[in-house]
N, C-alpha and C positions, 0 to 999 in steps of 0.2 A: 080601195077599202076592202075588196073582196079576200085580199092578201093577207090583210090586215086580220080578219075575220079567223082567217085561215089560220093561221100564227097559235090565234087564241084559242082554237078548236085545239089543235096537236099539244100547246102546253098546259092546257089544263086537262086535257086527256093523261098526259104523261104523271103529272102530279098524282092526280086519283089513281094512276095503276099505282104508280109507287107508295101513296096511304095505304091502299086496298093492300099492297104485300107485308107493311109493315104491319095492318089491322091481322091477315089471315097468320102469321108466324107469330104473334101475341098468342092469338085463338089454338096455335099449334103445336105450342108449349104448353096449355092445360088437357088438352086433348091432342092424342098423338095420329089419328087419322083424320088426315085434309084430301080431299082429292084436289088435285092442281088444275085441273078443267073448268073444274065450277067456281073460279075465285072471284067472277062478277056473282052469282047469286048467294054463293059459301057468304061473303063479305055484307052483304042487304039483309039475310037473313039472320046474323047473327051479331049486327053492330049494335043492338042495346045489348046483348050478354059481351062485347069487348067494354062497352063503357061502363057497366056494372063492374066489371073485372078488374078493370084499373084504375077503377076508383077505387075499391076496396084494398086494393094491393100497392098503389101507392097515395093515396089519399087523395088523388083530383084526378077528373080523365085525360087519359092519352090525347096528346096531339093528334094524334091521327085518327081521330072520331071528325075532331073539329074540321082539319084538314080535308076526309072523304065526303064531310055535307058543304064543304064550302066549296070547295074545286066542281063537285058533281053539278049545281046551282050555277057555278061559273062555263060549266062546260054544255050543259041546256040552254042557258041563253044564251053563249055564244055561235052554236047548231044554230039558233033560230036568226041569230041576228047576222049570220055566214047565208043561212036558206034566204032572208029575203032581200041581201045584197044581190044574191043572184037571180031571184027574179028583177029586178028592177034592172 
């Protein structure tokens, strides 16, 4: 099960980086300075100004709002439910 845990750690990890790059080159096409370092807080701090932004620009929000609160929520409790496979 610990395996298993493990799996779901690394692919929902891999999803969220890839929302978060598709979120920050949204962000980086209205604004042409992103610094590349901060793409975990650049991406937390400024996802209600991506989802106002694509809503307005194409009339409904980006997938990848959706995608970075669902993966992130998928990738916490799988952390949790990977940490207590391992204790027990």
């Amino acid at each position: 099960m610990t395996l298993f845990f493990l799996i779901l750690v690394l692919g929902f990890g891999i999803i969220n980086y890839l929302c978060s790059i598709v979120i920050m080159r949204e962000l980086a096409r209205e604004k042409n300075s992103t610094l590349a370092f901060d793409l975990r807080w650049y991406v937390m701090k400024n996802l209600r100004r991506y989802r106002d932004m694509t809503r307005e620009k194409y009339g409904r929000v980006g997938p990848a709002y959706y995608g970075y609160l669902a993966s992130s929520a998928c990738l916490f409790l799988s952390v949790v439910l990977l940490l207590d496979s391992l204790i027990r």
